[in-house]
N, C-alpha and C positions, 0 to 999 in steps of 0.2 A: 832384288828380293832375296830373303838369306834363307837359308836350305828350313830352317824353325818353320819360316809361314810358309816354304814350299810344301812342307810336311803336311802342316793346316791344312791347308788346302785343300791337298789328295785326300786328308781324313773327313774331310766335310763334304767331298765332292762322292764320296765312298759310302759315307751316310746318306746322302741324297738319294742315291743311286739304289742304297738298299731300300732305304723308303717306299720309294716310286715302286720298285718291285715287289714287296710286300705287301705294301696298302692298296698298291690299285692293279697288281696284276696275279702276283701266287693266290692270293686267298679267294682269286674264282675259277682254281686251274683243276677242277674236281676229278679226281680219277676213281677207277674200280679197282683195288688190289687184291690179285688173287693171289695166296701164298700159296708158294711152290710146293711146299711139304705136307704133304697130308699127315694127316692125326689116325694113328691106329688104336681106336678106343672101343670100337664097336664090336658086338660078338662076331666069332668064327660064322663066315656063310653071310653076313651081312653084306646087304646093297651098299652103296656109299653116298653119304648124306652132304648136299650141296649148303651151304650155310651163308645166309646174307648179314655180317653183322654189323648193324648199323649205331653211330653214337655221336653225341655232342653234336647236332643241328644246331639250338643254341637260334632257332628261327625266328625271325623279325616277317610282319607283313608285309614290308614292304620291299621283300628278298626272291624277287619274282624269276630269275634266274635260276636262283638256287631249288628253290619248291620246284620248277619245272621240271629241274635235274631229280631229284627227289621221286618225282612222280611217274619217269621214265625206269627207277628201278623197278618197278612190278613186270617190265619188260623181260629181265633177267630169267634163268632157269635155275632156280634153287630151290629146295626143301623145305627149308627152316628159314624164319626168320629171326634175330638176338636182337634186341633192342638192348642197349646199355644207359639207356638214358640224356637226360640234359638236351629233351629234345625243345624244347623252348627257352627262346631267349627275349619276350617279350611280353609284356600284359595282354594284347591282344595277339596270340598268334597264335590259339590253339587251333580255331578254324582253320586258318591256312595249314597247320600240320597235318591234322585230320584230313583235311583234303591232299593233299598232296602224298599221303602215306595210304590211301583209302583200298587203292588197287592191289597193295601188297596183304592189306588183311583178308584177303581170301587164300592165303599161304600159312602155312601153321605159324605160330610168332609164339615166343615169350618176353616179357619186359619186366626192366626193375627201373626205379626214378634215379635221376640226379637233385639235388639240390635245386637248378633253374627251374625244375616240372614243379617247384614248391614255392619259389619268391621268385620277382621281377628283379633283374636285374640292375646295382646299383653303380654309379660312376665310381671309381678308386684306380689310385695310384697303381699303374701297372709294371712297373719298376718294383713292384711293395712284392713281384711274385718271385723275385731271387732272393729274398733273405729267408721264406718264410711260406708255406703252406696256408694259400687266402681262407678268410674267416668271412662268414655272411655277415651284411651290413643292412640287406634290405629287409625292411617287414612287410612288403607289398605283398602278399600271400595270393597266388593264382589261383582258378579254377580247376586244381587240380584233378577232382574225382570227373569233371566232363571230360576229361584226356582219358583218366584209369576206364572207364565205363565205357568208351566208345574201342577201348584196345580189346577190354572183355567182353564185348560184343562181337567185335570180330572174330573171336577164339580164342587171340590172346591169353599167354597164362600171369597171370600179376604174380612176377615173382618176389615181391617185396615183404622179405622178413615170412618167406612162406614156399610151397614147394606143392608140385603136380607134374603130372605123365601126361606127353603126346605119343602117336604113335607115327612114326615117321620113316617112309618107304620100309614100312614093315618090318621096325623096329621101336619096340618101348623103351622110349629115354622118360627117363626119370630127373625132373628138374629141382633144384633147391637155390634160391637167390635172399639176398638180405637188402635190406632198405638201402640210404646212403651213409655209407661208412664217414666220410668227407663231415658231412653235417650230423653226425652224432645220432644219426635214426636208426642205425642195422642191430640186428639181436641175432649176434653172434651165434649163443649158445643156440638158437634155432634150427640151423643149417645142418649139426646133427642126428635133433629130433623129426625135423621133418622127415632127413633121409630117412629115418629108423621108420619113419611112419606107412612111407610110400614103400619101403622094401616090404615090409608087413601087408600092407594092403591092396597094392598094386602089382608087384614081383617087377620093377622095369628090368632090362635088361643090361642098361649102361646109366649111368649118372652125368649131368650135366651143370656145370656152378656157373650163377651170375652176378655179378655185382657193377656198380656203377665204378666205384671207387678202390681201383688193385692193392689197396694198403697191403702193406708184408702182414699185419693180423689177420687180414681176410685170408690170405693166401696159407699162412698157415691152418686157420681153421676148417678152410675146404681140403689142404691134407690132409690133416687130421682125421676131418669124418669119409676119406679115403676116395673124395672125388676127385676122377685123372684129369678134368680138364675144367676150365673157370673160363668165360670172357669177360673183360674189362671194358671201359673207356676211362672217360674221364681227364688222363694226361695233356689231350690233344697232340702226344707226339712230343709233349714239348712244344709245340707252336712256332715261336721264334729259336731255331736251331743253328749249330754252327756249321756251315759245310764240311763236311769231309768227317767230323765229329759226331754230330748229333745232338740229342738234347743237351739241355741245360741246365732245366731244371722239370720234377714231372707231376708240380702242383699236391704232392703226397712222398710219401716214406719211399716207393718205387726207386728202383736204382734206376739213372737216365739208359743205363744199355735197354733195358726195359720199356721204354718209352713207350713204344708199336711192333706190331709184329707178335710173332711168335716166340717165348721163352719158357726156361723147362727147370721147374722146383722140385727138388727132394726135402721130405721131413719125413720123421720117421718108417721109414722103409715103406714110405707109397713116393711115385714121382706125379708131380700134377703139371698139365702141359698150361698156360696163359696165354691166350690173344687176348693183344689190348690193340683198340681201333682208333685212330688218333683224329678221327672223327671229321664233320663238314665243316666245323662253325670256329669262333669264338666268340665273346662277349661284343655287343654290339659298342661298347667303349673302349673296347681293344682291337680295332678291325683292320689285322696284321696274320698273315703267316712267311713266314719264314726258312726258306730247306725244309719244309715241312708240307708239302701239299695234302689240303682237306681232303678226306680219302672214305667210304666204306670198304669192306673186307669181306671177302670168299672164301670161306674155307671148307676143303673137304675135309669129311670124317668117314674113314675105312675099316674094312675089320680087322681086328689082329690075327697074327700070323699066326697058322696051326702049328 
């Protein structure tokens, strides 16, 4: 055998190997991440606000594991709940959402949509996600408003393209979210009128930004209208990542350092902190994670220092 197909070989036996661990063992290795670093946003004297933020389920019916996992989070002790969206990933699977998320809506929550809470997901080339930010192909259009309607039932606040005040361990946050930036729904310019709306008529205390999809526009324009902190999903982390590296690519304009986690924007002389949550799921035609374990996120928020 000559050293060429020795090489083959290991590269193919190295492919296998990541397969087998991607497709049938990381993508049901679900963990809870708490990040180390707390966010000092909230006024002077504030309690500190435990945050569950959950994104990209991306859930199929017949994902009975996963919904269980899911439904085990209302176990937690947290405050707030963030939904970032992309919580279906199938024509039928709002019931099982709903069910499975049912326990946590007696916890304050806000949400904005992804793209999947609007069409069924469609087969495509997933190699087509390294040259190029995916573009919808499906016209299967879901029962979206029975997801919206039963989240605003709960209390839920429907941040999409729109903004309202919870009052949370005895502080008024003040929320402002836009549609999905990804599929062309968000109204940018909104995110400042609302703030101005809710400063006017509600006074919160702190401001809170949501969006599905972390574009660098979005990010700048929740600077702009001078809110310190946004959460994201969307990326999935990257999904398929390089060890020791990281992402690869983060499905949007996002730099891949950016991927998950916590990271810290300046524009004009406001800083705005970003979690993005690299989420449970992927697409039930790409069912792969890689250095990437599906994850939700804890974050604390503390007061600033006097």
């Amino acid at each position: 055998m000559t050293l060429l197909w020795a090489l083959v070989l290991i590269l193919l036996g190295a492919g296998l190997l990541a397969a087998i661990w991607g497709i049938g063992i990381e993508r049901h290795l679900r963990v809870i991440r708490h990040e180390e670093q707390t966010i000092d946003v909230l006024p002077i004297g504030s309690q500190p606000i435990r945050v569950l933020h959950i994104s990209d389920f991306h859930l199929a019916p017949w994902q009975k594991r996963k919904l269980a996992w899911i439904h085990r989070l209302a176990a937690l002790e947290v405050d707030l709940v963030v939904d970032t969206g992309d919580n279906l990933g199938h024509s039928r699977a709002i019931s099982p959402t709903l069910a499975a998320l049912g326990d946590l809506g007696a916890k304050p929550g806000v949400f904005v949509n992804g793209s999947n809470d609007y069409y069924a997901p469609k087969a495509r080339n997933p190699f087509s996600y390294l040259a190029a930010p995916s573009e919808r192909h499906s016209q299967v259009r879901l029962d979206t408003k029975t997801l919206t309607n039963a989240f605003e039932n709960w209390g839920w606040l429907n941040l999409n393209n729109s903004g309202g005040s919870l009052v949370v361990n005895g502080t008024k946050i003040g929320f402002v979210g836009i549609d999905d930036f990804h599929d062309g729904l968000s109204d940018l310019a909104s995110i400042a009128s609302n703030k101005a709306k809710l400063e006017q008529q509600e006074a919160p205390q702190v401001f809170i930004g949501v969006t599905h999809a972390p574009y660098l526009a979005v990010i700048d324009a929740m600077n702009d209208a001078q809110v310190p902190l946004l959460f994201g999903g969307h990326t999935h982390g990257g999904q398929v990542c390089i060890p020791g590296y990281g992402a690869i690519v983060t499905n949007c304009d996002l730099p891949t350092k950016a991927a998950k986690g916590l990271s810290s924007w300046s524009r004009g002389g406001n800083q705005l902190w970003l979690n993005v949550c690299a989420g449970l799921g992927h697409s039930i035609f790409a069912p792969v994670r890689f250095a990437c374990r599906p994850e939700v996120r804890i974050v604390t928020l503390v007061a600033k220092k006097a």
